[in-house]
SEFIFI-662520 format. One record per residue (C-alpha): residue number from 0; x, y, z; residue in three letters. Coordinates in steps of 0.02 Angstrom, whole numbers, plus 32768, in hexadecimal, padded with zeros to 4 digits. Last residue first. Example, Ala and Ser with C-alpha at 12.3 -4.5 7.8 and 13.67 -1.06 7.14 Angstrom:
BEGIN
<node><i>1</i><east>82AC</east><north>7FCB</north><up>8165</up><aa>ser</aa></node>
<node><i>0</i><east>8267</east><north>7F1F</north><up>8186</up><aa>ala</aa></node>
//
This chain:
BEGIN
<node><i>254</i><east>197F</east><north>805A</north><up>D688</up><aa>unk</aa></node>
<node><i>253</i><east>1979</east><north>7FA8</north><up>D620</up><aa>unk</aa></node>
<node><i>252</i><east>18B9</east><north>7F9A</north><up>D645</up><aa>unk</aa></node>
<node><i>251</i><east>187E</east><north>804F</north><up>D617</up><aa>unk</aa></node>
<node><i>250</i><east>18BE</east><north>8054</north><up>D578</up><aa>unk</aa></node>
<node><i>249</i><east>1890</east><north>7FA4</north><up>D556</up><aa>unk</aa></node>
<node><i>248</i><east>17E1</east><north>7FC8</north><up>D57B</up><aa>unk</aa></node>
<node><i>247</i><east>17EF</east><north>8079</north><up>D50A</up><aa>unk</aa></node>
<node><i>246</i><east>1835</east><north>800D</north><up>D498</up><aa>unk</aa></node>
<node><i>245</i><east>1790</east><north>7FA6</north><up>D497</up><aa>unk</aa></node>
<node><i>244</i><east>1722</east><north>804B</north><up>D47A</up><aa>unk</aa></node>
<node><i>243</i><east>179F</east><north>8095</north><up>D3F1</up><aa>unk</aa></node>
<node><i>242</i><east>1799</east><north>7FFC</north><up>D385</up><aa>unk</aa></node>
<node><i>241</i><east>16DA</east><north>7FF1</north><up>D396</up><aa>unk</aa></node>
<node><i>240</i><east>16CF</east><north>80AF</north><up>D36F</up><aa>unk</aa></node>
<node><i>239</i><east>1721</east><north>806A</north><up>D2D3</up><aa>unk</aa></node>
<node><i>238</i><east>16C4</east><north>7FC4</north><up>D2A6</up><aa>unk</aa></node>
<node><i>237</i><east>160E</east><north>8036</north><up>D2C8</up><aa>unk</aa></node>
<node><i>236</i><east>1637</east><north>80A9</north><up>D242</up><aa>unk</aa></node>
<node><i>235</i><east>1653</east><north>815D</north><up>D283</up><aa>unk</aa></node>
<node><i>234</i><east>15BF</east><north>81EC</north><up>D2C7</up><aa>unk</aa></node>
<node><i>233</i><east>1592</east><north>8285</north><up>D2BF</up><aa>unk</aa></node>
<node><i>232</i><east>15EE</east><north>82CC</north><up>D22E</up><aa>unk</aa></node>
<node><i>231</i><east>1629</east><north>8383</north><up>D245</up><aa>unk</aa></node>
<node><i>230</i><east>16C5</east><north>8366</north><up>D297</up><aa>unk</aa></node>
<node><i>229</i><east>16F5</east><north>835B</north><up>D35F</up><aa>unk</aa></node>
<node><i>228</i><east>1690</east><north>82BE</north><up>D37B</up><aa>unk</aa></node>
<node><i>227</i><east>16A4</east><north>8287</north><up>D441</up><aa>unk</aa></node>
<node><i>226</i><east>169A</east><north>81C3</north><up>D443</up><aa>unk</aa></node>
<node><i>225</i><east>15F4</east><north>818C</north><up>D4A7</up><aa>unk</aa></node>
<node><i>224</i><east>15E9</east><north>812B</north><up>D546</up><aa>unk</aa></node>
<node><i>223</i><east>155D</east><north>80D7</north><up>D598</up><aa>unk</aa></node>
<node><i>222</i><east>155C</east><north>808D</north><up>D64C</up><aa>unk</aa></node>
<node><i>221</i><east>1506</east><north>7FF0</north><up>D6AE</up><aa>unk</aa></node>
<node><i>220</i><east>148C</east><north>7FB5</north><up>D619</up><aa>unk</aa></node>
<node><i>219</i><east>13C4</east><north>7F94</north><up>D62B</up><aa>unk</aa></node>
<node><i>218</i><east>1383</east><north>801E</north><up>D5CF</up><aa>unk</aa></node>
<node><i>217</i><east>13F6</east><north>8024</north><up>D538</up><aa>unk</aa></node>
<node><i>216</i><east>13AE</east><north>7F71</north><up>D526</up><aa>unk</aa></node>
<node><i>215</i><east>1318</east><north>7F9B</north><up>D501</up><aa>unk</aa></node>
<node><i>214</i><east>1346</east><north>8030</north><up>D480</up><aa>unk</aa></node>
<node><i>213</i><east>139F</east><north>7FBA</north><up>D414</up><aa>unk</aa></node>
<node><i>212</i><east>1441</east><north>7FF6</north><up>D3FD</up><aa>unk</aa></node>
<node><i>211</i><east>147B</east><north>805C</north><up>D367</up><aa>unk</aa></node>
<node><i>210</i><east>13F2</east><north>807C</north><up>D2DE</up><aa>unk</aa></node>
<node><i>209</i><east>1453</east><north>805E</north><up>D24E</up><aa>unk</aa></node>
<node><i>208</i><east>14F9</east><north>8017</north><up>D242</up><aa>unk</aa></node>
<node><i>207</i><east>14BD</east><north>7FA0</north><up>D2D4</up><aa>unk</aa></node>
<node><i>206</i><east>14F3</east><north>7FC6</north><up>D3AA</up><aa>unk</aa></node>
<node><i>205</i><east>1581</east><north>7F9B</north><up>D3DA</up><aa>unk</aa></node>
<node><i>204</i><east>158E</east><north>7F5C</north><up>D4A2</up><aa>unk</aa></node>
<node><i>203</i><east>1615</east><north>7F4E</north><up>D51A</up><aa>unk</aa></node>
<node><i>202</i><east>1634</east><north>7ED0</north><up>D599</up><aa>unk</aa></node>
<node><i>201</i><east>169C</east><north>7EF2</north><up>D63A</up><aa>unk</aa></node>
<node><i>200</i><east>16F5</east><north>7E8B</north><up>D6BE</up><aa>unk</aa></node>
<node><i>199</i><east>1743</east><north>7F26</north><up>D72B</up><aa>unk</aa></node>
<node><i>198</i><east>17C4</east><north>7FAB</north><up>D6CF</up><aa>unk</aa></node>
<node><i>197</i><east>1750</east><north>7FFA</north><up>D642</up><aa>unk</aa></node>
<node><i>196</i><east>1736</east><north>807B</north><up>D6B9</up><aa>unk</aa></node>
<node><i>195</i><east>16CF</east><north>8104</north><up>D654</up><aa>unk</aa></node>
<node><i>194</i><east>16EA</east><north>81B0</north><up>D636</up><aa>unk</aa></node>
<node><i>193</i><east>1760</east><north>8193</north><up>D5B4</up><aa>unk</aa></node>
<node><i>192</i><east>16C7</east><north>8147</north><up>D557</up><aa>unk</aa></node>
<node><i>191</i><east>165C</east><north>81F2</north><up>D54D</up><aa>unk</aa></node>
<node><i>190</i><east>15F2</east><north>8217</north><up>D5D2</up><aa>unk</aa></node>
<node><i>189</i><east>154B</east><north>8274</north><up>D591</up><aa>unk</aa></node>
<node><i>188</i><east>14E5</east><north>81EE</north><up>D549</up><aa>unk</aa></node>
<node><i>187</i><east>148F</east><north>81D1</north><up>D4C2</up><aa>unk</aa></node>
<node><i>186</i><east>1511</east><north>81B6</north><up>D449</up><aa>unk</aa></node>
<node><i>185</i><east>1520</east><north>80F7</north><up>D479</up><aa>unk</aa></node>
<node><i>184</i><east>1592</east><north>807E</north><up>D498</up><aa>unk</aa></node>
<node><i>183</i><east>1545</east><north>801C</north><up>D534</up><aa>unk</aa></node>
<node><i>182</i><east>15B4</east><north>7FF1</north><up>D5C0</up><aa>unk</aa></node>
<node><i>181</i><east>1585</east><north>7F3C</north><up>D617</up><aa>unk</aa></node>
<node><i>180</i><east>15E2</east><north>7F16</north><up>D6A3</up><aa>unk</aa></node>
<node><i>179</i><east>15FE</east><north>7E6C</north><up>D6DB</up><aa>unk</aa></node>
<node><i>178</i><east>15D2</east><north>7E1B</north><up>D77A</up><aa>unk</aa></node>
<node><i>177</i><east>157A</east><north>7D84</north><up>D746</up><aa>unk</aa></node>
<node><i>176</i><east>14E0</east><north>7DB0</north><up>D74C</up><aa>unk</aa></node>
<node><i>175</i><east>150B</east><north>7E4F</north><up>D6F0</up><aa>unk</aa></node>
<node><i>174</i><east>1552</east><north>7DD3</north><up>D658</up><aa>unk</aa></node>
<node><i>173</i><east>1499</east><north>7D6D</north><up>D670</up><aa>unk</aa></node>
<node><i>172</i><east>143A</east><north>7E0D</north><up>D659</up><aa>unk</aa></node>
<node><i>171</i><east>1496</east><north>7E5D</north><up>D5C4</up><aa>unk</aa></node>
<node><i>170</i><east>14A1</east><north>7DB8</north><up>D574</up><aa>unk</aa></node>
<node><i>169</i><east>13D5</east><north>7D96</north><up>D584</up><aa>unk</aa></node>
<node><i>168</i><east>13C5</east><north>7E60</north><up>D54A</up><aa>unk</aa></node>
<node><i>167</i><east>143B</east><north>7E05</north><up>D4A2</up><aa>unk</aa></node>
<node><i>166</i><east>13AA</east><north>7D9B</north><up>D47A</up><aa>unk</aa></node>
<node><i>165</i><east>13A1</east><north>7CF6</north><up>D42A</up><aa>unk</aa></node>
<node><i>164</i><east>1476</east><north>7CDC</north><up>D45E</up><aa>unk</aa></node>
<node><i>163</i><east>14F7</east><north>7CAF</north><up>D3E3</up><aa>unk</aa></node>
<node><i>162</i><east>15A6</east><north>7CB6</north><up>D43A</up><aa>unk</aa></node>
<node><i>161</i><east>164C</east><north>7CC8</north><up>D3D3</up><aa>unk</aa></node>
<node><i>160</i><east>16E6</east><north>7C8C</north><up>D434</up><aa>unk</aa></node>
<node><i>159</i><east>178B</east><north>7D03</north><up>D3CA</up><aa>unk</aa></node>
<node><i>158</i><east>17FA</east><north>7CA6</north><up>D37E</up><aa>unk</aa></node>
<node><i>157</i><east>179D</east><north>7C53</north><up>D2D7</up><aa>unk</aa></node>
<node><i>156</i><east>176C</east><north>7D04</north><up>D2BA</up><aa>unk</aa></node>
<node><i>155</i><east>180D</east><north>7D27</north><up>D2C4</up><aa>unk</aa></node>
<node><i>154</i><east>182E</east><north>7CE7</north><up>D21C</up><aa>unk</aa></node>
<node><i>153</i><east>1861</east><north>7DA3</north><up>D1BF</up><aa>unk</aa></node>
<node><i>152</i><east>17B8</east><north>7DDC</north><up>D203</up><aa>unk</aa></node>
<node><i>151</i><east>178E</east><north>7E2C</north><up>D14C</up><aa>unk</aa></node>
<node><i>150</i><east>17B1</east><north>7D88</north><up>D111</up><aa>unk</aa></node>
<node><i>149</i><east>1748</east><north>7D1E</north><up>D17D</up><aa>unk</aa></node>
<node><i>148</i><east>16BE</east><north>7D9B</north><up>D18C</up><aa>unk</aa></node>
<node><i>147</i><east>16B7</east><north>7D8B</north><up>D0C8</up><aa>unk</aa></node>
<node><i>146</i><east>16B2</east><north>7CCA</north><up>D0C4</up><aa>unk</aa></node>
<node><i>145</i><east>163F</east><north>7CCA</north><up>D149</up><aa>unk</aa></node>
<node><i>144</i><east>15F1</east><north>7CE2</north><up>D1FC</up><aa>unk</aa></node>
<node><i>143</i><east>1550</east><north>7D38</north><up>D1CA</up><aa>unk</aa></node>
<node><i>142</i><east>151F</east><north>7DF6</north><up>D1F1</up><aa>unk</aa></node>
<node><i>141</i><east>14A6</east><north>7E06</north><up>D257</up><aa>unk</aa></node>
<node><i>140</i><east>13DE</east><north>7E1B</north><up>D27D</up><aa>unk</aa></node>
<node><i>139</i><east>13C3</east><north>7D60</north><up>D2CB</up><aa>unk</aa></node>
<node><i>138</i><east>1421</east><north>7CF5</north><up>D33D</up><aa>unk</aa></node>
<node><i>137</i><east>147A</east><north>7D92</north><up>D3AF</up><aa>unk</aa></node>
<node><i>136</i><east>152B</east><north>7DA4</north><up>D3A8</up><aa>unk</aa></node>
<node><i>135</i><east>158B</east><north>7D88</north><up>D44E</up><aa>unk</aa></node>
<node><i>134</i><east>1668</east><north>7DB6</north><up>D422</up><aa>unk</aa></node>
<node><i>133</i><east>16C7</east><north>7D53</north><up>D4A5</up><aa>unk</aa></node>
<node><i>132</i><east>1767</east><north>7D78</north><up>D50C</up><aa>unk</aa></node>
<node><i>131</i><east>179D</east><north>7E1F</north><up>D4C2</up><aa>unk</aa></node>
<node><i>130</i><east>1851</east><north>7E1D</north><up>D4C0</up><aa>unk</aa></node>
<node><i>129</i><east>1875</east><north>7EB8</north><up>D45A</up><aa>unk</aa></node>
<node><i>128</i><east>18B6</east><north>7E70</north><up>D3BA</up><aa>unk</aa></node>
<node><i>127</i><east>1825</east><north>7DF1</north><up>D3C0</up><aa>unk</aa></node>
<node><i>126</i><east>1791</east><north>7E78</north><up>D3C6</up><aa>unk</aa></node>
<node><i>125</i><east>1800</east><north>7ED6</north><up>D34C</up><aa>unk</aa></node>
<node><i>124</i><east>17F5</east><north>7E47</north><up>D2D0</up><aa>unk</aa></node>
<node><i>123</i><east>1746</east><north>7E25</north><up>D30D</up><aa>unk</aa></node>
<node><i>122</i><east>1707</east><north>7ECB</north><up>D2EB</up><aa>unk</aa></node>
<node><i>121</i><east>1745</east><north>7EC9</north><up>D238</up><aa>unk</aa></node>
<node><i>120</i><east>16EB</east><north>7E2C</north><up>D1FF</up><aa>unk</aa></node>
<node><i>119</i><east>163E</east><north>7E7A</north><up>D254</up><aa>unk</aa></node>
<node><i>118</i><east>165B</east><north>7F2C</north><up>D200</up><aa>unk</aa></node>
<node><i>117</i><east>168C</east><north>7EB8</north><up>D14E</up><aa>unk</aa></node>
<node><i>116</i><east>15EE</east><north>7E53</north><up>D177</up><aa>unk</aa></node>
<node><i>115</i><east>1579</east><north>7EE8</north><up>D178</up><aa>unk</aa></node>
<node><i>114</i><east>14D4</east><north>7EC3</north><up>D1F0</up><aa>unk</aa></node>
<node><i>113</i><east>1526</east><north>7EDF</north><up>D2AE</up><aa>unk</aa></node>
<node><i>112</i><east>147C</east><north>7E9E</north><up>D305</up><aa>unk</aa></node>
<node><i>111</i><east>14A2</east><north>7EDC</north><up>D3AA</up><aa>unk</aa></node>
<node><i>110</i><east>1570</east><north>7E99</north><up>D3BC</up><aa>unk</aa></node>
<node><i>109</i><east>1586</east><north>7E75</north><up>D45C</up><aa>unk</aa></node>
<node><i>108</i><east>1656</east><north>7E80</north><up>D4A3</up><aa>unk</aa></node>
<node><i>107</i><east>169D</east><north>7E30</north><up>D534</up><aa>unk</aa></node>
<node><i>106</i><east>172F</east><north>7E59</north><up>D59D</up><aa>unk</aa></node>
<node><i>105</i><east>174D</east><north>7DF6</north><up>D633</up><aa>unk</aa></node>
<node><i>104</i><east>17E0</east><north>7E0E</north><up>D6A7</up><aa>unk</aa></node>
<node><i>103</i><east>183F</east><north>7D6A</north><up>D69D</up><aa>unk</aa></node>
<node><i>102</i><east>1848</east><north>7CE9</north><up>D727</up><aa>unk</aa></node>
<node><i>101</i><east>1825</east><north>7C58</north><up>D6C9</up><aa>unk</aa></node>
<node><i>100</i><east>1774</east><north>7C46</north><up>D73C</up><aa>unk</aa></node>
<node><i>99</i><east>1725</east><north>7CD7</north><up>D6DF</up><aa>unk</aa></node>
<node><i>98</i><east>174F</east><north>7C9E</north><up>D63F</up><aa>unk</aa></node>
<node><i>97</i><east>1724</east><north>7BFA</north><up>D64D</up><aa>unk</aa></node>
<node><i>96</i><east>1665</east><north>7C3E</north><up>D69C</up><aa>unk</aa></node>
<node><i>95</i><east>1640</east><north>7C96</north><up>D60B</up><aa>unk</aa></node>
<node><i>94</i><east>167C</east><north>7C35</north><up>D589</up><aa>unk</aa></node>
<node><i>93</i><east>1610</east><north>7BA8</north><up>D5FC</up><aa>unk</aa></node>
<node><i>92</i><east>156C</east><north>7C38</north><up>D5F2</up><aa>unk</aa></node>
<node><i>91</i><east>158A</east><north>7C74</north><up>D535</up><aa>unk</aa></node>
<node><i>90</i><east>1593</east><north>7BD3</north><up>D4ED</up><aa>unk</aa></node>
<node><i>89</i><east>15F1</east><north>7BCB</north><up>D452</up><aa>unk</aa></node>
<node><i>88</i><east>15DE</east><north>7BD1</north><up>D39F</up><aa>unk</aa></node>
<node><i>87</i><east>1640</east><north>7B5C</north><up>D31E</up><aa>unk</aa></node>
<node><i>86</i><east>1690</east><north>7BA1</north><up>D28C</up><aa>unk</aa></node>
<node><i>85</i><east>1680</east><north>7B9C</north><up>D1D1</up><aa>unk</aa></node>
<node><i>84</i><east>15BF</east><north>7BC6</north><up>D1DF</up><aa>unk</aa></node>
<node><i>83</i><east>153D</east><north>7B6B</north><up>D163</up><aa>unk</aa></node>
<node><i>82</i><east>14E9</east><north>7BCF</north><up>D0FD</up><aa>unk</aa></node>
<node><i>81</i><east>1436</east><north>7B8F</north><up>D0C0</up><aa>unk</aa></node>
<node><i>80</i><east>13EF</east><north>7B8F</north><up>D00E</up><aa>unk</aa></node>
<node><i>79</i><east>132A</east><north>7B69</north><up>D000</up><aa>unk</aa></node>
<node><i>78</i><east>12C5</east><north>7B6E</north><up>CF5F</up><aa>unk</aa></node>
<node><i>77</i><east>12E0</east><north>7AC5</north><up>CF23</up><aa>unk</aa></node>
<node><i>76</i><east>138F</east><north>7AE6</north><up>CF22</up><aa>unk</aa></node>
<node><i>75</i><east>139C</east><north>7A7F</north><up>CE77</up><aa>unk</aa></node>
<node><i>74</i><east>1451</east><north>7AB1</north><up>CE51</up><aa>unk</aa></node>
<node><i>73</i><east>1490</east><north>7B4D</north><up>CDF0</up><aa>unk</aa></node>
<node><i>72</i><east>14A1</east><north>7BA0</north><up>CEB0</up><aa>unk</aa></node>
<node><i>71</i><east>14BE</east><north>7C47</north><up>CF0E</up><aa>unk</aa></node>
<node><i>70</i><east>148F</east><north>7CA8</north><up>CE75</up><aa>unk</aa></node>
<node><i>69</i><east>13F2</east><north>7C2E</north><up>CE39</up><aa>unk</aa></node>
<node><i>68</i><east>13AA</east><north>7C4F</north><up>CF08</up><aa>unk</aa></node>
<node><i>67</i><east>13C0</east><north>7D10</north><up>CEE5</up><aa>unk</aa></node>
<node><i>66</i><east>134F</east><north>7CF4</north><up>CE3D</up><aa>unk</aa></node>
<node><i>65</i><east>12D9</east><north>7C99</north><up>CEA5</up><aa>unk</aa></node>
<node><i>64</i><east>12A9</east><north>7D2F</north><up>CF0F</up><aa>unk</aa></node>
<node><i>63</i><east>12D6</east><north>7D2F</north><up>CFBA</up><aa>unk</aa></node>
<node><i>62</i><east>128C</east><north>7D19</north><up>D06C</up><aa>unk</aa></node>
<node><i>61</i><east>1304</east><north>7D16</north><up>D0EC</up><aa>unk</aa></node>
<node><i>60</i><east>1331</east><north>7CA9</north><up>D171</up><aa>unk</aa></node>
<node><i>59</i><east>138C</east><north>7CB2</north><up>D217</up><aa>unk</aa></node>
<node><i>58</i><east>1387</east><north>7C10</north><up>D276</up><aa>unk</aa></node>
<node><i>57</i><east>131E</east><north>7C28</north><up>D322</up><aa>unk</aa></node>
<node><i>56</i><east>1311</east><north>7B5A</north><up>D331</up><aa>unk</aa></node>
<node><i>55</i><east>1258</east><north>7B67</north><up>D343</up><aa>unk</aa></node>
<node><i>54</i><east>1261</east><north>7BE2</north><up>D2C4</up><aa>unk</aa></node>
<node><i>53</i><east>12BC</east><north>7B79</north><up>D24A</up><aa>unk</aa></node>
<node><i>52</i><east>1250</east><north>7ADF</north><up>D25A</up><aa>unk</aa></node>
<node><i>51</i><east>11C8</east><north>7B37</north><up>D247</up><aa>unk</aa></node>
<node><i>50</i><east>11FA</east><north>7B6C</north><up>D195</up><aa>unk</aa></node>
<node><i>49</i><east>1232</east><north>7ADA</north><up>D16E</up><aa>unk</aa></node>
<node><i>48</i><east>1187</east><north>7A82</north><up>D19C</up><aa>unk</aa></node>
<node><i>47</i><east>1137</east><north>7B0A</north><up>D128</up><aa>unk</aa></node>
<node><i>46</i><east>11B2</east><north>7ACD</north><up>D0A5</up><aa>unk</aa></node>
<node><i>45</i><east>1179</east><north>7A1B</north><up>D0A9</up><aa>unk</aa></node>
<node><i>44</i><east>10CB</east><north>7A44</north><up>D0B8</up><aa>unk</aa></node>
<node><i>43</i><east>10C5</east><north>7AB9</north><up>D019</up><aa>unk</aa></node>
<node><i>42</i><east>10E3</east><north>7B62</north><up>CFE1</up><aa>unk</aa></node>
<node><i>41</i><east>115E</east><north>7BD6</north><up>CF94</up><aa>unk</aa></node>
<node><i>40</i><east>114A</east><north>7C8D</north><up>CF8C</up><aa>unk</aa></node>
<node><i>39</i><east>11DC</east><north>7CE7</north><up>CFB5</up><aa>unk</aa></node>
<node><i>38</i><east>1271</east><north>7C57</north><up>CFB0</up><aa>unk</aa></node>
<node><i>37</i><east>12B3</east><north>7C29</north><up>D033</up><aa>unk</aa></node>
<node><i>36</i><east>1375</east><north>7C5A</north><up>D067</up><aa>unk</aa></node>
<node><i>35</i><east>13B2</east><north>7C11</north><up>D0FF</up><aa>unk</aa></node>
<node><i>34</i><east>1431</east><north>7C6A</north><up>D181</up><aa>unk</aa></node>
<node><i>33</i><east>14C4</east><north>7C2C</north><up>D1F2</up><aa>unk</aa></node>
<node><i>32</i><east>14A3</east><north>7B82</north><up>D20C</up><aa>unk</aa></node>
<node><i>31</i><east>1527</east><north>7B20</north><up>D279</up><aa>unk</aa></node>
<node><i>30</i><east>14E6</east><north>7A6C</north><up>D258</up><aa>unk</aa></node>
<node><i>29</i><east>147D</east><north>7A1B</north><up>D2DB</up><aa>unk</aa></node>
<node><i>28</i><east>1447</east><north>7987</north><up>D292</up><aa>unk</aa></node>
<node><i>27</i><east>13B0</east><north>79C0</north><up>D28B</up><aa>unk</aa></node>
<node><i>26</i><east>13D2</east><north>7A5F</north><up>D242</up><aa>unk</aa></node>
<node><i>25</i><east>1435</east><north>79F0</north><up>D1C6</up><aa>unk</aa></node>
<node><i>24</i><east>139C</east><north>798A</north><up>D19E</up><aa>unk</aa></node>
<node><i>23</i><east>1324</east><north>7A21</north><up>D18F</up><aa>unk</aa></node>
<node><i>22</i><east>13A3</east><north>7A69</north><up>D0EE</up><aa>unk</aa></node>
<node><i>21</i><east>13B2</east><north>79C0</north><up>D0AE</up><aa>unk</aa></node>
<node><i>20</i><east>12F3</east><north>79A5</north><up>D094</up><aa>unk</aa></node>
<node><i>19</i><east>12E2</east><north>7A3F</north><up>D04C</up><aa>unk</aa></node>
<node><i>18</i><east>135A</east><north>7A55</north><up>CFC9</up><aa>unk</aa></node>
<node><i>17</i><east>1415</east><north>7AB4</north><up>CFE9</up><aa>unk</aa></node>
<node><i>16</i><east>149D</east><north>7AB7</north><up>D04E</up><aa>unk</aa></node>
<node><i>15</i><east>152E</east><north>7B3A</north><up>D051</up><aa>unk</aa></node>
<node><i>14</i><east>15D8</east><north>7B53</north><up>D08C</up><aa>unk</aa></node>
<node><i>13</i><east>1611</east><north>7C15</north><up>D07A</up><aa>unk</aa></node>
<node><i>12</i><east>1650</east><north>7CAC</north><up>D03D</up><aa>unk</aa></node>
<node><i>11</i><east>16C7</east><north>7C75</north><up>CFA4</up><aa>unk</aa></node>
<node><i>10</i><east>1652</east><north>7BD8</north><up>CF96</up><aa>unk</aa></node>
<node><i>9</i><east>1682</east><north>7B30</north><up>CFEE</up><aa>unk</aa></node>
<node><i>8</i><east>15EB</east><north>7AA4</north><up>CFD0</up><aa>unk</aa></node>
<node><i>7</i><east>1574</east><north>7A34</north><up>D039</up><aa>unk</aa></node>
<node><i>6</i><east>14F8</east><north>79DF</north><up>CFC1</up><aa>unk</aa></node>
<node><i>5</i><east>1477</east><north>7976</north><up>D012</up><aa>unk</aa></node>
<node><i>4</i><east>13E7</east><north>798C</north><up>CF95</up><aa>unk</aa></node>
<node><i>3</i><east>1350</east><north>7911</north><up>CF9E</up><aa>unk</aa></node>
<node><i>2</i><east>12F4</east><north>78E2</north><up>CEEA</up><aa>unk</aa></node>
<node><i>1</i><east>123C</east><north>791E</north><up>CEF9</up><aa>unk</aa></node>
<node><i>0</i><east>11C8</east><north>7869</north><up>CEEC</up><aa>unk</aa></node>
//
């Protein structure tokens, strides 16, 4: 019989578990998993029941070679290593309706599959510097909520509601539904962001390092902006023309 692992530790970037069995017992339990490393190649019932597991519960997971597995731990991972997030995520529909019914002029912010976690930490400080109610991140494709978001958010990632949704068109739809604008940043388009009222309940999307926003959803949004680019590069990092999108909205608000 396989020995069990339960071993819940604090790295520099994150809590971990490890082995098999422990891994499918805190998705069970309903831990806060943020990604799970398998590793390339392994077989067997008990991890092909992980493996379901995980995509019935839409946890991210990647396939990894051992070696990567040996990095994150010296322990007997068994081939599986799971992240565990440091905060707790909320649900986009009651952070939804709160905010609307405190009064307050929403301002959201989706994040399509924001990959870098420095870009991610650095959004949410300015996302909580500028009074965004709640950042939406979709389950799979981003960048994890750990020990380097934390620092490159200075802590306001434990400020700022973060929403984990399956798909961020779902958001898109159920934010409209709701009566809240939903402006696209995006270079293809003509208006540029001071040509849009950031005034009424808004939401604003960022699109990934690189390909921008999903095409799909592009379709189904109520404006899109761009910045204007007076030099020769085409385009900035997605954390700055962020920062210039949400102080556009505050801009806007205080005048």
């Amino acid at each position: 019989m396989s020995s069990v692992f339960l071993y819940l530790y604090p790295m520099e970037n994150h809590t971990q578990i490890f082995g098999l069995r422990a891994v499918m017992e805190a998705v069970n339990a309903g831990e806060t998993i943020d990604k799970v490393f398998l590793q390339k190649g392994l077989k067997g019932e008990l991890f092909s029941e992980l493996e379901s597991l995980l995509n019935r519960n839409s946890i991210n997971k990647s396939y990894v070679p051992v070696e990567k597995l040996n990095k994150l731990t010296n322990k007997n991972h068994q081939g599986v290593v799971a992240q565990i997030s440091p905060i707790a995520f909320h649900d986009l529909e009651t952070l939804v309706l709160n905010v609307m019914e405190s009064g307050k002029t929403p301002l959201f912010l989706l994040l399509d599959q924001i990959s870098d976690v420095r870009n991610f930490g650095a959004i949410i400080r300015t996302a909580e510097c500028t009074g965004v109610n709640g950042i939406i991140i979709q389950k799979k494709g981003g960048a994890p909520v750990n020990g380097d978001t934390i620092k490159t958010s200075a802590g306001a990632v434990f400020k700022v509601p973060i929403c984990k949704v399956d798909h961020i068109k779902d958001a898109v739809f159920y934010l409209q539904s709701s009566g809240i604008k939903v402006i696209a940043a995006t270079e293809k388009t003509d208006d540029t962001l001071y040509d849009i009222s950031f005034i009424e309940p808004c939401a604003i999307i960022m699109g990934s390092e690189d390909r921008g926003i999903n095409p799909s959803i592009l379709k189904v949004v109520d404006a899109k902006a761009k910045l204007p680019i007076l030099g020769d590069i085409e385009s900035l990092n997605v954390s700055v023309a962020c920062g210039a999108f949400l102080y556009e909205a505050v801009r806007q608000r205080l005048s």
